[in-house]
N, C-alpha and C positions, 0 to 999 in steps of 0.2 A: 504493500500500500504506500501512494504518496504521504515523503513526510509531512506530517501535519504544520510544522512551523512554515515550509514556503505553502501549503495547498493552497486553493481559491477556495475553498469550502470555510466555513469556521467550526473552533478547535474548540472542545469544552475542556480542562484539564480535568476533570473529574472523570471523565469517559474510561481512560486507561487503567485508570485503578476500578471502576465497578462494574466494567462491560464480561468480565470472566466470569465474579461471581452472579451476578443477575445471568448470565446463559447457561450456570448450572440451574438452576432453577427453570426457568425454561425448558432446559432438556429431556425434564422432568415431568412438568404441568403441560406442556403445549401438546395438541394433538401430532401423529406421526405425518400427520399432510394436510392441506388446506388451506386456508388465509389466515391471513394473522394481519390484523388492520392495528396499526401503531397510532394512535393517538399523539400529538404533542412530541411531533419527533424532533421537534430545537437543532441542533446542527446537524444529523443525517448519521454523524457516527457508531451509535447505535446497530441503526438498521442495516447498515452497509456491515458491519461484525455478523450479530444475528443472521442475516439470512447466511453468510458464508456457512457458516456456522451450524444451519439449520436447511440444507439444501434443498430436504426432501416439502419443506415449506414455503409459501406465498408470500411474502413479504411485503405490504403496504405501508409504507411511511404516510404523514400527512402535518399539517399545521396550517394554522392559519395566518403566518406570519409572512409576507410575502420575501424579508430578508433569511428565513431560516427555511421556506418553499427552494431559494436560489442555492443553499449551502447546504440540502440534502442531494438536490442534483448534480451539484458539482464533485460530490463524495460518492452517487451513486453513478459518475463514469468512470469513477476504478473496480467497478463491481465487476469481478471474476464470472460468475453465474448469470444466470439468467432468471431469478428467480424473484428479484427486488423492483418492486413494479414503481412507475413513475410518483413525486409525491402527489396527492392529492390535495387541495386546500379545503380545509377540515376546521372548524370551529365546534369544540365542542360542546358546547352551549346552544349551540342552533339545535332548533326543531327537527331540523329533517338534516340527513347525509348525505352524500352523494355514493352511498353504497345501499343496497335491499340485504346483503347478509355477509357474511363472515365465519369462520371457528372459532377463533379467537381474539380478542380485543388486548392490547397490552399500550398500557402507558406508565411512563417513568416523568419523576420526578416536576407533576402537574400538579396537583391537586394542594400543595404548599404558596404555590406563586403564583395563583388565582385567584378569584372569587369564589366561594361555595355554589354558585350558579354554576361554576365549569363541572364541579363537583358533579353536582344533579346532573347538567345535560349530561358527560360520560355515561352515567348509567342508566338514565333514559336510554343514550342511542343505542347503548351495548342492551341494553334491553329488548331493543325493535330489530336487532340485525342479528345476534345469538339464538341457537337452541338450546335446550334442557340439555345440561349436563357441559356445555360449552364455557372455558374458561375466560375471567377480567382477572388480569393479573395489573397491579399497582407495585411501582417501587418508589421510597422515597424516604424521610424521616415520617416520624407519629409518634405520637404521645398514650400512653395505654391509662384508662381511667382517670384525664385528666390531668396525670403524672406524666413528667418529661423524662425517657428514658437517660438521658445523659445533661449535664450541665452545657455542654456545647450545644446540645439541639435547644434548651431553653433560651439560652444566647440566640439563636440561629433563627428561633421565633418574636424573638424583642427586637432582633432587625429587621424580618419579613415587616411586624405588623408598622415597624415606623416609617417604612416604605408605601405600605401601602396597609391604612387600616381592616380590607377587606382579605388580607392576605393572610396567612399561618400556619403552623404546621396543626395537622389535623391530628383529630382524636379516633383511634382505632374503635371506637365505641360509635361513634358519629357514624363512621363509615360501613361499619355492623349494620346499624340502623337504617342508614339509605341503602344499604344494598336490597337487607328486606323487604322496601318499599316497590323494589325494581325483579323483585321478586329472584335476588342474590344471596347463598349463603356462605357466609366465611370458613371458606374449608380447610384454609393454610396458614399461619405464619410463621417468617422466617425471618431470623435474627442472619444481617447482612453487615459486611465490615462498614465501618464510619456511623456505629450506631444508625444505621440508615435498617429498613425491614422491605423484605417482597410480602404482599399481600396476593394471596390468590384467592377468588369468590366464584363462584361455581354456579350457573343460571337454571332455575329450576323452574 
């Protein structure tokens, strides 16, 4: 792969370090074939790994960003396979999608740097485009009952919200709660390096 210091694409530094373990997890939860619609893929790095990574799957990136739409496709022309389909632009919060269905839904590192509206829509749309038994997998920080699992994620949510008071790290309880709404239940969690957790919820 182009190094990420000259690419035209944009570089997350965090990517490197959590792209291995989040794709054990995956290799795990995700079905052996099908789509896997990426929600909030921010600079492409991700899914340009994963699908390597995950050959025998569909790969859809998407955002609604039109600078991070230009820095997924600039990361998806060193894609070895064939298998990482063009990004889509995807608001998760909107009503409707530009997909009818999927196997799998996976978004990283959303649901902190939003609004609770992005929240809902995700499992809205993962709700209109999943079958029963089909995974939403979430990775990111969260808080378990309220409680902050580590003092840096406490930190890490006293800056989110001073950024933006609609923003934070969420509550694994919260997320329980809307999944059931979406008719999701929480089948997995998993303690990930940088006190950061993969959620997986399961569509029934």
């Amino acid at each position: 792969m182009t190094d990420a210091s000259t690419h035209r694409g944009r570089h997350a530094p965090a990517t490197a370090r959590n792209r291995d373990a989040i794709l054990a997890v995956l290799e795990r939860v995700l079905p052996n074939s099908g789509l896997v619609l990426e929600i909030a893929s921010g600079t492409g790095e991700h899914a340009v790994h994963f699908a390597a990574h995950l050959p025998t799957l569909r790969w859809q990136p998407s955002d609604p960003d039109p600078a991070a739409i230009e820095s997924i496709s600039a990361w998806s022309a060193d894609a070895a396979g064939d298998n990482l389909h063009r990004p889509l632009v995807i608001d998760a919060a909107a009503e409707t999608w530009p997909l009818s269905s999927a196997d799998a839904v996976v978004c990283s590192n959303m649901v902190h740097i939003a609004p609770w509206s992005a929240a809902e829509g995700l499992f809205a749309g993962a709700a209109r485009i999943l079958s029963a038994g089909s995974v939403l997998f979430l990775y990111g920080p969260f808080s378990v009952g309220g409680v902050h699992t580590a003092p840096s994620n406490e930190a890490f949510d006293r800056s989110l919200r001073r950024q933006n008071p609609a923003w934070g790290v969420r509550d694994l309880n919260d997320i329980a709660a809307l999944g059931q709404r979406h008719r999701f239940v929480l089948a997995e969690i998993v303690d990930m390096p940088a006190n950061n957790k993969s959620v997986v919820l399961r569509r029934v």
